[in-house]
TORPA-4810 file (N, C-alpha, C, O; in nm, 3 decimals):
<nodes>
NODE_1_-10.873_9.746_-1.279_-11.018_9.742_-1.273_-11.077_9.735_-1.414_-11.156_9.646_-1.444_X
NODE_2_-11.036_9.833_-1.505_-11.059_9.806_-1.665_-11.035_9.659_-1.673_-11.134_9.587_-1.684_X
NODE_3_-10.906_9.601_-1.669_-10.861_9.479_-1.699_-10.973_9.392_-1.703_-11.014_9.350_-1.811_X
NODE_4_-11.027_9.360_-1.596_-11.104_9.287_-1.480_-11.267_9.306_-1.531_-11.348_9.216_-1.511_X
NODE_5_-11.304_9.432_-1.599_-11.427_9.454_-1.688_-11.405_9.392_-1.774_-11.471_9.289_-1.781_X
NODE_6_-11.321_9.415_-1.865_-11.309_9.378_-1.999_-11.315_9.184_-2.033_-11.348_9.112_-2.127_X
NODE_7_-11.262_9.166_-1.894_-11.216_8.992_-1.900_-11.342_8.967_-1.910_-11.381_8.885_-1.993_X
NODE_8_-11.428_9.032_-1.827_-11.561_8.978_-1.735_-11.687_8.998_-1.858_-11.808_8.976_-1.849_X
NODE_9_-11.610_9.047_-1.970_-11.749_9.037_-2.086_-11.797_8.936_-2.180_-11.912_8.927_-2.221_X
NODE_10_-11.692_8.854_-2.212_-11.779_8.768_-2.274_-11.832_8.707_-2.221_-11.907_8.640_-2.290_X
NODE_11_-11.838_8.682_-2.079_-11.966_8.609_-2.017_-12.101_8.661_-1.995_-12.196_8.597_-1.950_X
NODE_12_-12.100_8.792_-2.034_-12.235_8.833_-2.035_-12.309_8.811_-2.155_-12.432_8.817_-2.152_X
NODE_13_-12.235_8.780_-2.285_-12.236_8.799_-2.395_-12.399_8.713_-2.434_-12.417_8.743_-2.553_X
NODE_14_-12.464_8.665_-2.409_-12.587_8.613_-2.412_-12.697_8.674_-2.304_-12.805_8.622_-2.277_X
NODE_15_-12.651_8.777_-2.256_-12.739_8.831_-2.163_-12.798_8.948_-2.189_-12.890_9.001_-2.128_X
NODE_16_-12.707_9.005_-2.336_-12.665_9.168_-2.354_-12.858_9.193_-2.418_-12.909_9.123_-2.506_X
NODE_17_-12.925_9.299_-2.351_-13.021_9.323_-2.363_-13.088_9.393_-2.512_-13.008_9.442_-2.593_X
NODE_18_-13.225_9.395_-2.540_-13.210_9.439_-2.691_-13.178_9.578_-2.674_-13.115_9.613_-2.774_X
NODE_19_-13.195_9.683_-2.584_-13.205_9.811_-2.629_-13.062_9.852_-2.629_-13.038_9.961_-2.681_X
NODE_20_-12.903_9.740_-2.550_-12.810_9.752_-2.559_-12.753_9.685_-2.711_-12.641_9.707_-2.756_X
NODE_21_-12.859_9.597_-2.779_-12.781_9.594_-2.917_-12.824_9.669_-3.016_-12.939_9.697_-3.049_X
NODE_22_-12.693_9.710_-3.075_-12.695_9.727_-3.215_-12.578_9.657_-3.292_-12.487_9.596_-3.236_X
NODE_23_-12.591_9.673_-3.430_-12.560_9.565_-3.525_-12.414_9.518_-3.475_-12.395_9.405_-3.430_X
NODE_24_-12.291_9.638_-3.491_-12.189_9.579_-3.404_-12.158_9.455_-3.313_-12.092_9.353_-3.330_X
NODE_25_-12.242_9.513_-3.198_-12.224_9.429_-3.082_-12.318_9.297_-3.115_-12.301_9.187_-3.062_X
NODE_26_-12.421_9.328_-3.213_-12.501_9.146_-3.251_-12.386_9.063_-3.286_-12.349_8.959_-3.231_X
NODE_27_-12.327_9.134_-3.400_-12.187_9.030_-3.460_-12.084_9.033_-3.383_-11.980_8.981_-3.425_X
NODE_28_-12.086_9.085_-3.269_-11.934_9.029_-3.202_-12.019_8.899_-3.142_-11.984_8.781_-3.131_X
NODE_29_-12.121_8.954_-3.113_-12.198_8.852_-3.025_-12.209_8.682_-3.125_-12.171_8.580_-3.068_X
NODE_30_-12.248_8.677_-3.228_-12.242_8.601_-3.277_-12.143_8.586_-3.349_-12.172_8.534_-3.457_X
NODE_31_-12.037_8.608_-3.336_-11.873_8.571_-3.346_-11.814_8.462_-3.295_-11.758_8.361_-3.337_X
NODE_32_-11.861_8.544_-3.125_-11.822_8.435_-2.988_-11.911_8.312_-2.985_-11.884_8.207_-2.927_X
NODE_33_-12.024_8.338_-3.058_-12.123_8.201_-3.054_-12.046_8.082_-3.169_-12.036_7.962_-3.143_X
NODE_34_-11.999_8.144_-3.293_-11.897_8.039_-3.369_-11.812_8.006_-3.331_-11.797_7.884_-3.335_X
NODE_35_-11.716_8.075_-3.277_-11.601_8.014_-3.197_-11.640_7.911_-3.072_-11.566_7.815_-3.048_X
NODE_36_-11.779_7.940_-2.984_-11.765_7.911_-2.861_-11.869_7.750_-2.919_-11.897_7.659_-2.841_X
NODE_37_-11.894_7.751_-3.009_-12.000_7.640_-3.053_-11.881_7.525_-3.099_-11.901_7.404_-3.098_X
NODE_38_-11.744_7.595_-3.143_-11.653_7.471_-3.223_-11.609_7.427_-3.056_-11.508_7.358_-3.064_X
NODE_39_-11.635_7.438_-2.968_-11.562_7.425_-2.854_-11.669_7.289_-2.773_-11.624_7.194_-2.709_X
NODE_40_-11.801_7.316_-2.799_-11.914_7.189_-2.770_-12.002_7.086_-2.861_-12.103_7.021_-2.833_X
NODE_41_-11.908_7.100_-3.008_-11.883_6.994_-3.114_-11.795_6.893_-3.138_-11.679_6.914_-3.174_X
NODE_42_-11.842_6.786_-3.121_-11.750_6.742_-3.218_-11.732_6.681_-3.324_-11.815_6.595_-3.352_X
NODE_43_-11.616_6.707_-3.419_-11.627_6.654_-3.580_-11.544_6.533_-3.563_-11.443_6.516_-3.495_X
NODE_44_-11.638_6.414_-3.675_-11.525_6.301_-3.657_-11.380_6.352_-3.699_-11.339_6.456_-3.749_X
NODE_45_-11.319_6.231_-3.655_-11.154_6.272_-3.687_-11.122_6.241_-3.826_-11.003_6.213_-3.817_X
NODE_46_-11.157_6.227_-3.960_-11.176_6.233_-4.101_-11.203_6.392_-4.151_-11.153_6.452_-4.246_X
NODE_47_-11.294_6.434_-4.055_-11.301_6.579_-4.108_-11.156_6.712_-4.118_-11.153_6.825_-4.167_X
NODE_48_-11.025_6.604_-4.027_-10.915_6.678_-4.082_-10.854_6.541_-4.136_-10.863_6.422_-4.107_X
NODE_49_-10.768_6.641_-4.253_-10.661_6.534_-4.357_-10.589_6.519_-4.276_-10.568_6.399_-4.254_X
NODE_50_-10.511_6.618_-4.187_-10.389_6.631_-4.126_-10.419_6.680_-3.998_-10.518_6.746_-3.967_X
NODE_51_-10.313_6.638_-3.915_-10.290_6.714_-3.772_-10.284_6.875_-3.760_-10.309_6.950_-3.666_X
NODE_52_-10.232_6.901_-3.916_-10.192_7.008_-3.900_-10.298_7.125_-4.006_-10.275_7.244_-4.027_X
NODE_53_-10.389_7.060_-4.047_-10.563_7.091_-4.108_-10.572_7.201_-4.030_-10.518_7.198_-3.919_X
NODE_54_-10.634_7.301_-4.068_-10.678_7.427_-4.025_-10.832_7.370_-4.001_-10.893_7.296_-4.078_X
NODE_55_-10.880_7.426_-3.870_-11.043_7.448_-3.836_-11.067_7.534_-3.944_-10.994_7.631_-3.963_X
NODE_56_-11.186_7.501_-4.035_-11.236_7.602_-4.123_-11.352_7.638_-4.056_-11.397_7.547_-3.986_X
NODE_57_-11.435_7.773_-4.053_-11.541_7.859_-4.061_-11.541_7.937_-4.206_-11.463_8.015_-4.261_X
NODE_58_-11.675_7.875_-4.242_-11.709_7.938_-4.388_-11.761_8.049_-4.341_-11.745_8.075_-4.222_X
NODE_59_-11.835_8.135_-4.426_-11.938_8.228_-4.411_-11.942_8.245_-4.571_-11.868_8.272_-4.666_X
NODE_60_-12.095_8.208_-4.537_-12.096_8.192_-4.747_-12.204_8.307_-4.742_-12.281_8.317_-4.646_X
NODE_61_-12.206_8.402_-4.863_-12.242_8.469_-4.903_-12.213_8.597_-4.814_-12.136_8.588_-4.719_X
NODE_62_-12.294_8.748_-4.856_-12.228_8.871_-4.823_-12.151_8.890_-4.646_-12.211_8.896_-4.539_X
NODE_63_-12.084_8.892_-4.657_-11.999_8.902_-4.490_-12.072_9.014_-4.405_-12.061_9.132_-4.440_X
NODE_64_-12.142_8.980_-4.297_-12.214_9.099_-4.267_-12.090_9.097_-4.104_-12.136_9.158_-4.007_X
NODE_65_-11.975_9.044_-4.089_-11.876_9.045_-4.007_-11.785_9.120_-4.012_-11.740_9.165_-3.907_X
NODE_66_-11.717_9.166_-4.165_-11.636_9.225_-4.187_-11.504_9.190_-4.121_-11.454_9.102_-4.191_X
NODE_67_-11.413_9.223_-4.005_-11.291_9.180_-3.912_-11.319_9.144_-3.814_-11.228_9.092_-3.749_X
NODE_68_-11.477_9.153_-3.741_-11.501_9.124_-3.630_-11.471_8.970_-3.638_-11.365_8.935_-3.586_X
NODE_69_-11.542_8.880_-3.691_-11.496_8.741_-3.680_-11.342_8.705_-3.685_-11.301_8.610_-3.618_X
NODE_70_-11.252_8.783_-3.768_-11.097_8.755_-3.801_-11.130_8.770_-3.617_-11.163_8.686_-3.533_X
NODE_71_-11.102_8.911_-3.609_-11.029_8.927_-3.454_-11.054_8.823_-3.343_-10.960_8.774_-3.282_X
NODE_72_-11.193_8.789_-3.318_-11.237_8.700_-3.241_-11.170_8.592_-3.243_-11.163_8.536_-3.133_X
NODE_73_-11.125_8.549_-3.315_-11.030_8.406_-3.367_-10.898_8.399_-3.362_-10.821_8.303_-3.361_X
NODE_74_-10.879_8.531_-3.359_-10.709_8.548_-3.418_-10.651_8.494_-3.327_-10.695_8.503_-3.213_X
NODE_75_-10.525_8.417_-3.360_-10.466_8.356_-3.255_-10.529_8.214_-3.157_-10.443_8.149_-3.098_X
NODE_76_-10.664_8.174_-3.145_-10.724_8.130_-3.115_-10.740_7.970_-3.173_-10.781_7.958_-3.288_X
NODE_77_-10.709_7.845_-3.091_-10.739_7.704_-3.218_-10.897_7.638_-3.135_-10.950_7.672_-3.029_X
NODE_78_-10.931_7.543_-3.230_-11.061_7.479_-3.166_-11.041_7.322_-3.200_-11.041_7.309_-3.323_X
NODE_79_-11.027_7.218_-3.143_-10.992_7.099_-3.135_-10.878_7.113_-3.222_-10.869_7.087_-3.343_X
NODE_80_-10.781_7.164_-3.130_-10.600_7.158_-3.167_-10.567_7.190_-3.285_-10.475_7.128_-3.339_X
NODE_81_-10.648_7.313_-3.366_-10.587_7.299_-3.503_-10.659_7.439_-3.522_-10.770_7.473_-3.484_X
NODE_82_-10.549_7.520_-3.604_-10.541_7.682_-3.630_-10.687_7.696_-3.675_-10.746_7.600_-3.724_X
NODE_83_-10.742_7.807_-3.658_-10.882_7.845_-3.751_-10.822_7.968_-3.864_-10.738_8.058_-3.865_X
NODE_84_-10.929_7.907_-3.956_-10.877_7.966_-4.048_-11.074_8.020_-4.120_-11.166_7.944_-4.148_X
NODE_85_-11.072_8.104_-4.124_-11.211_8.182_-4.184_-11.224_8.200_-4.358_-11.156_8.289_-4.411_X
NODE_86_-11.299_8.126_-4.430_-11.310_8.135_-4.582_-11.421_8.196_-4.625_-11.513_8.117_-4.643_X
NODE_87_-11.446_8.311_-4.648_-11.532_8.354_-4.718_-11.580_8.333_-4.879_-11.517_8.374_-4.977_X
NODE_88_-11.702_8.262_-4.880_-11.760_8.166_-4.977_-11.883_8.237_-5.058_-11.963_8.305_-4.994_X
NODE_89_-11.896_8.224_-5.167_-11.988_8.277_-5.305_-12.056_8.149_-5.320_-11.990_8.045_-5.328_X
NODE_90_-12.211_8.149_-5.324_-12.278_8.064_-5.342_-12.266_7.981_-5.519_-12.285_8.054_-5.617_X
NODE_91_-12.240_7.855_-5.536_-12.229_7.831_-5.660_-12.259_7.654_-5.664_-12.188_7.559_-5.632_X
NODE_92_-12.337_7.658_-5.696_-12.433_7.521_-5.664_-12.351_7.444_-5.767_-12.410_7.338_-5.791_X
NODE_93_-12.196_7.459_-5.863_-12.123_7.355_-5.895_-11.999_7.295_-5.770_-11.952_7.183_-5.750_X
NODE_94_-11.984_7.390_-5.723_-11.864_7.342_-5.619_-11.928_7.330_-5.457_-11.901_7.403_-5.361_X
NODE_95_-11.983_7.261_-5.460_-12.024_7.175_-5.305_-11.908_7.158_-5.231_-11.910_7.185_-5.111_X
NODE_96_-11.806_7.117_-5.286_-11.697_7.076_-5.206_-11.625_7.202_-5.132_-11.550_7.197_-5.035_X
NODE_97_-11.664_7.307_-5.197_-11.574_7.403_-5.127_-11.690_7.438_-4.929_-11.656_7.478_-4.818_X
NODE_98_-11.802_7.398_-4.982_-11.850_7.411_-4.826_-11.868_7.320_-4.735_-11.870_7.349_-4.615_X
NODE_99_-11.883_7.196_-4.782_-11.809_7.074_-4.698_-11.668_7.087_-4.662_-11.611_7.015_-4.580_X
NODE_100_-11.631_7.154_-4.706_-11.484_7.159_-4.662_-11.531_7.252_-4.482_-11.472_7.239_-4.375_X
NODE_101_-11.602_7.301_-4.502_-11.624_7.367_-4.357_-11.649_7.302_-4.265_-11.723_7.204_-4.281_X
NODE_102_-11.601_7.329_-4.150_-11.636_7.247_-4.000_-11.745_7.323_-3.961_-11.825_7.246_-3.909_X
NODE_103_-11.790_7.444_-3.961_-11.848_7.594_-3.930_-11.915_7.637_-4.047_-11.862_7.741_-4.084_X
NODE_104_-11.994_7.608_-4.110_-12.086_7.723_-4.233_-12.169_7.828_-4.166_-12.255_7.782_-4.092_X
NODE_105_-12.164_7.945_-4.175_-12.258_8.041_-4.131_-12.298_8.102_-4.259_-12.224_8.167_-4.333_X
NODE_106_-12.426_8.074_-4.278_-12.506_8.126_-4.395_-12.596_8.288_-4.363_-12.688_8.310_-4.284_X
NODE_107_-12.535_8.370_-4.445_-12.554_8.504_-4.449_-12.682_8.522_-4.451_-12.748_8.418_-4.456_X
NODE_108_-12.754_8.644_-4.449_-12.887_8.668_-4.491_-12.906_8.674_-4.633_-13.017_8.648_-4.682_X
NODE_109_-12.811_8.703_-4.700_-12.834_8.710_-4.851_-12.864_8.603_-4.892_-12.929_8.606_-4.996_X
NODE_110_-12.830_8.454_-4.829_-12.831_8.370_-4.881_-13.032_8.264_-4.871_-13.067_8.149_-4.899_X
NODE_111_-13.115_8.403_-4.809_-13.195_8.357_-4.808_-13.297_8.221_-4.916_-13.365_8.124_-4.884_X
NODE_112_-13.261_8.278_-5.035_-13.352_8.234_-5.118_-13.288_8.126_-5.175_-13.335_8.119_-5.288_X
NODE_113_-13.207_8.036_-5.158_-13.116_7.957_-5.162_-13.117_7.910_-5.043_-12.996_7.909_-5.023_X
NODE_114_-13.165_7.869_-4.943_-13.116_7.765_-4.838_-13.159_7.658_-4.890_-13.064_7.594_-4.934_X
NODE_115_-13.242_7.615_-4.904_-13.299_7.485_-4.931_-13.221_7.425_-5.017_-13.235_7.303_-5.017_X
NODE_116_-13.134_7.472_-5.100_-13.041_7.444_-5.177_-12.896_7.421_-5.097_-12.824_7.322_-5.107_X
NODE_117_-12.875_7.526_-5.026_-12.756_7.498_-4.969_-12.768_7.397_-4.863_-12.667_7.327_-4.860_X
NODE_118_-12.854_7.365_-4.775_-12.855_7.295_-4.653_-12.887_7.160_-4.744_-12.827_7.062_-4.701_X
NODE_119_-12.960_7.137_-4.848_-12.936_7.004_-4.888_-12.774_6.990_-4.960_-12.739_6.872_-4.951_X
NODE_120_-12.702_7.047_-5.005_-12.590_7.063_-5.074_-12.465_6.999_-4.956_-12.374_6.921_-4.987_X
NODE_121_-12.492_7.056_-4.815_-12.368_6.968_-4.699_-12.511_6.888_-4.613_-12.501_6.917_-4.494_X
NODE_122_-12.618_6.811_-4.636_-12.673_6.704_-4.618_-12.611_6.611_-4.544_-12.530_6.565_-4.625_X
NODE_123_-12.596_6.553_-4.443_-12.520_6.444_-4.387_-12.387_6.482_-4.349_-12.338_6.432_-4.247_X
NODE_124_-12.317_6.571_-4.426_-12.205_6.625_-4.418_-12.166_6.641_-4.302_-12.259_6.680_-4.232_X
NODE_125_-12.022_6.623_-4.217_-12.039_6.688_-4.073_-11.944_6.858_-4.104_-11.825_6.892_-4.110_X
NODE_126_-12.086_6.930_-4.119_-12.058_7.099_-4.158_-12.177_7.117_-4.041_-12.293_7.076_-4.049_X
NODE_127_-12.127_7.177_-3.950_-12.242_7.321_-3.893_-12.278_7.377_-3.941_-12.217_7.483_-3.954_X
NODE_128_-12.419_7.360_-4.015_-12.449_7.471_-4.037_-12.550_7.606_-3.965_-12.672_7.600_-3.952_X
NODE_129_-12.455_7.735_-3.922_-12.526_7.783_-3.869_-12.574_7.934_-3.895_-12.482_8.012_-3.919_X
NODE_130_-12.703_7.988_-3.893_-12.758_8.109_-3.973_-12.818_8.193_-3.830_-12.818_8.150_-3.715_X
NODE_131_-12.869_8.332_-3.882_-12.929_8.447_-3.793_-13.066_8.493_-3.908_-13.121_8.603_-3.921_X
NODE_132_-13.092_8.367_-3.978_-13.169_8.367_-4.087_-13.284_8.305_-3.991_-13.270_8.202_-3.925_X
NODE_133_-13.415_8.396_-3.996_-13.536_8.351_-3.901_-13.620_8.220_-3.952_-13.673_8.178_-4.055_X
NODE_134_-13.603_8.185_-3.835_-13.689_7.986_-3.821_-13.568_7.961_-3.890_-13.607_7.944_-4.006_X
NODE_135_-13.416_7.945_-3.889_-13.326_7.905_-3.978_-13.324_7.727_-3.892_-13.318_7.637_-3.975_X
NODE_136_-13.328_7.690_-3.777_-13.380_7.641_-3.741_-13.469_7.496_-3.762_-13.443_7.375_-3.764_X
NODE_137_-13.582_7.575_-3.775_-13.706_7.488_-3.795_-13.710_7.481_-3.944_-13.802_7.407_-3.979_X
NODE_138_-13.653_7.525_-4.031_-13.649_7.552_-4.175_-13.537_7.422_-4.227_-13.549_7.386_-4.344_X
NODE_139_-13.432_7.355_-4.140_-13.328_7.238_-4.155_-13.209_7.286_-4.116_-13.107_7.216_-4.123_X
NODE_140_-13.208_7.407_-4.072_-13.050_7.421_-4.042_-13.032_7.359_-3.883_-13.127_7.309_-3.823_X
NODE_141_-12.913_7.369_-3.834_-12.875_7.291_-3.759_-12.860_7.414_-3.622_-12.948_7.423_-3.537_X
NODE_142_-12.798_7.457_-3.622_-12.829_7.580_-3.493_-12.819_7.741_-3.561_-12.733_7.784_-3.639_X
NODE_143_-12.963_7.827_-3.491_-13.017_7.936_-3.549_-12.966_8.036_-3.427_-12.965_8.013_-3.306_X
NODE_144_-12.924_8.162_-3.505_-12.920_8.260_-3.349_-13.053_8.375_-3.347_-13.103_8.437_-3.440_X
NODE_145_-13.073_8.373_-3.251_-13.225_8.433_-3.270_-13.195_8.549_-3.154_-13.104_8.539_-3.072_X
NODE_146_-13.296_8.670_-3.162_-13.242_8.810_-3.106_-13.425_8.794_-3.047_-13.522_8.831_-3.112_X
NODE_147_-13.426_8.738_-2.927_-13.527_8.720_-2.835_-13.548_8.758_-2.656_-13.485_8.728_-2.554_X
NODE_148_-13.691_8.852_-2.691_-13.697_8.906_-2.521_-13.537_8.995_-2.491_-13.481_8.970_-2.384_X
NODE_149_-13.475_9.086_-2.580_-13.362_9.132_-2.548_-13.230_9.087_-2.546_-13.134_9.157_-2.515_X
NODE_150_-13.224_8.912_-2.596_-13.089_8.831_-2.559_-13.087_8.772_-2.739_-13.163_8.751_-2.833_X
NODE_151_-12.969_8.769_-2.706_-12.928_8.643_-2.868_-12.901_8.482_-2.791_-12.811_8.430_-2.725_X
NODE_152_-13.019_8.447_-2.835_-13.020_8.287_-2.771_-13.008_8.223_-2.907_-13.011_8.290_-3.011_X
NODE_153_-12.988_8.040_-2.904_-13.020_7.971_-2.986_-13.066_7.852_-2.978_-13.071_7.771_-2.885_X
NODE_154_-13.116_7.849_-3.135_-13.225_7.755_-3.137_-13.150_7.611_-3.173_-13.069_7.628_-3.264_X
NODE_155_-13.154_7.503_-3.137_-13.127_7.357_-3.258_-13.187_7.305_-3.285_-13.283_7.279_-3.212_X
NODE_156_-13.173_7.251_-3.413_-13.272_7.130_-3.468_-13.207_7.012_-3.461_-13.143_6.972_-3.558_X
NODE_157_-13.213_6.944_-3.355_-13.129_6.757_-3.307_-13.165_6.721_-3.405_-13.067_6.720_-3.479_X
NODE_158_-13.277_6.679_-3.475_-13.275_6.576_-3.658_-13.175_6.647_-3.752_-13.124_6.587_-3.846_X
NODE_159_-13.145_6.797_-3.720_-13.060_6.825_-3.880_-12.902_6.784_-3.780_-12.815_6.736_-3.852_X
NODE_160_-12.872_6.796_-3.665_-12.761_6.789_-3.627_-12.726_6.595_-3.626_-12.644_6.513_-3.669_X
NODE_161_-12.840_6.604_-3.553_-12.850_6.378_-3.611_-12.825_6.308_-3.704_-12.791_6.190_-3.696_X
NODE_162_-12.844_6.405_-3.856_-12.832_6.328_-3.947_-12.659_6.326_-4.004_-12.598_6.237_-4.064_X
NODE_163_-12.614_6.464_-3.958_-12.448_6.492_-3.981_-12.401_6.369_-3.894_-12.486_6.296_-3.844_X
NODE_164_-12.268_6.347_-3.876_-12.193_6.319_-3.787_-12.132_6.337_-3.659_-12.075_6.253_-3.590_X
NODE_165_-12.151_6.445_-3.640_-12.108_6.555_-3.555_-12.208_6.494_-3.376_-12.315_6.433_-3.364_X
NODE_166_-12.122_6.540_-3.282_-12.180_6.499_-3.186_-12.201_6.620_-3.102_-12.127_6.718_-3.110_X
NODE_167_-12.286_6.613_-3.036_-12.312_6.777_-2.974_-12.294_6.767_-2.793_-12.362_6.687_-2.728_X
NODE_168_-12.221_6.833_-2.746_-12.233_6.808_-2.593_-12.338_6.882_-2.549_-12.382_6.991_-2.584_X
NODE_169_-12.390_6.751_-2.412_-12.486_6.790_-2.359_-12.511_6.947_-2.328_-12.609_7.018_-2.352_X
NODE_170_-12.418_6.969_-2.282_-12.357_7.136_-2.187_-12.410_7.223_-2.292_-12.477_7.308_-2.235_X
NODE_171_-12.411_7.244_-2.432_-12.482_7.298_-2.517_-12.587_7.308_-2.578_-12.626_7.413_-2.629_X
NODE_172_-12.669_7.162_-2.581_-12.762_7.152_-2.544_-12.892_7.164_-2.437_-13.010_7.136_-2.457_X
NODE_173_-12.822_7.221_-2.308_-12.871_7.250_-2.194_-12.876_7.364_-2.242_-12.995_7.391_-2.231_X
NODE_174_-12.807_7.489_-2.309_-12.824_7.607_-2.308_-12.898_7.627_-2.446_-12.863_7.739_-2.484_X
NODE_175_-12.948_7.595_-2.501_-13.021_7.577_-2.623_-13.200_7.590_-2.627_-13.249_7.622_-2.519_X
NODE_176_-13.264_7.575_-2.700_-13.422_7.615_-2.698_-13.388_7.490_-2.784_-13.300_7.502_-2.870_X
NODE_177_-13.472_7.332_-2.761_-13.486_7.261_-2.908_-13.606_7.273_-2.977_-13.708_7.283_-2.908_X
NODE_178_-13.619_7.275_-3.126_-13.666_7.286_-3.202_-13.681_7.198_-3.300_-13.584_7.128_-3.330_X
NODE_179_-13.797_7.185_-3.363_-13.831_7.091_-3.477_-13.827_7.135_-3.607_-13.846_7.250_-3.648_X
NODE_180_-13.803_7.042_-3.663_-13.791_7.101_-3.811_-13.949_7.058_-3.863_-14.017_6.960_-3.832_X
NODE_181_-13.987_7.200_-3.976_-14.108_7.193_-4.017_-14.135_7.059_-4.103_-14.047_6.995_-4.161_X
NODE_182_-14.222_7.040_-4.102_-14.278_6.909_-4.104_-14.234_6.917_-4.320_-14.219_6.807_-4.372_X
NODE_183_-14.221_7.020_-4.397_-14.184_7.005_-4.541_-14.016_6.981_-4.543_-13.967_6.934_-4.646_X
NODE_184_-13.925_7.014_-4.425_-13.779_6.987_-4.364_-13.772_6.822_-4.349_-13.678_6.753_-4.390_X
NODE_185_-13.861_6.786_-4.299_-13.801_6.599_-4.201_-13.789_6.544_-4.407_-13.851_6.558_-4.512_X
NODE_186_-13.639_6.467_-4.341_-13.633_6.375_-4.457_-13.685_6.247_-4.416_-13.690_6.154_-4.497_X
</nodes>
């Protein structure tokens, strides 16, 4: 019967009410949203060198995950190829180290710097995805937002349009779409 609870939770995992979250359970929650998002993407086939290319998930700037993201993953692949989690320091000479991501999740620290970073993987096919408010409507590509009691999310189809990346419908059905503010449209 435990067994049978425990299986039966990550499907609630977008349902979980606000007065049942706290910070913990936000980041497992948005754990399962990185993992479960590489699962209704897809990256062209250039975005691995090799067959044997690790799925990267960045998380650039302060880790507000700590092991929860390792665990969620561990063991776990997303279009046939190991994930592998890089924790990234913002440094506006090496671009390449966050294009290298299939997955960017931009921290809260990294507030004052987006506009920098989201033009920096531009076209790039990188997800980039934040819990950074209007992250969204601001150019990022999918935002997790802690609304009416649930962690839903938001997309912006022009920042995901302009990457490569193709988005299945099925995720888009569960989505809120959103526009990017009119100082965002390139």
């Amino acid at each position: 019967m435990v067994a049978l609870a425990i299986a039966c939770r990550p499907a609630r995992l977008a349902f979980v009410r606000a007065d049942e979250i706290d910070q913990t359970k936000a980041l497992k929650i948005e754990a399962a949203y990185l993992y479960n998002f590489g699962k209704f993407i897809e990256w062209p086939s250039a975005s691995f060198k090799t067959n044997e290319a690790p799925f990267v998930i960045g998380v650039l700037g302060e880790d507000p995950f700590g092991d929860i993201l390792d665990s969620t993953v561990s063991s776990k692949t997303l279009q046939g190829h190991a994930i592998k989690i890089r924790r990234l320091r913002w440094n506006h000479a090496d671009r390449s180290a966050l294009v290298k991501c299939h997955i960017l999740y931009i921290c809260r620290s990294e507030q004052a710097r987006l506009r920098e970073i989201l033009a920096a993987i531009h076209g790039d096919p990188v997800l980039a995805v934040s819990s950074l408010r209007d992250f969204a409507s601001l150019g990022g590509m999918i935002g997790l937002v802690l609304e009416d009691g649930h962690i839903v999310f938001e997309v912006n189809l022009s920042a995901l349009h302009k990457s490569t990346l193709k988005t299945s419908s099925k995720l888009l059905n569960l989505a809120r779409i959103v526009e990017p503010d009119h100082d965002e449209r390139r």
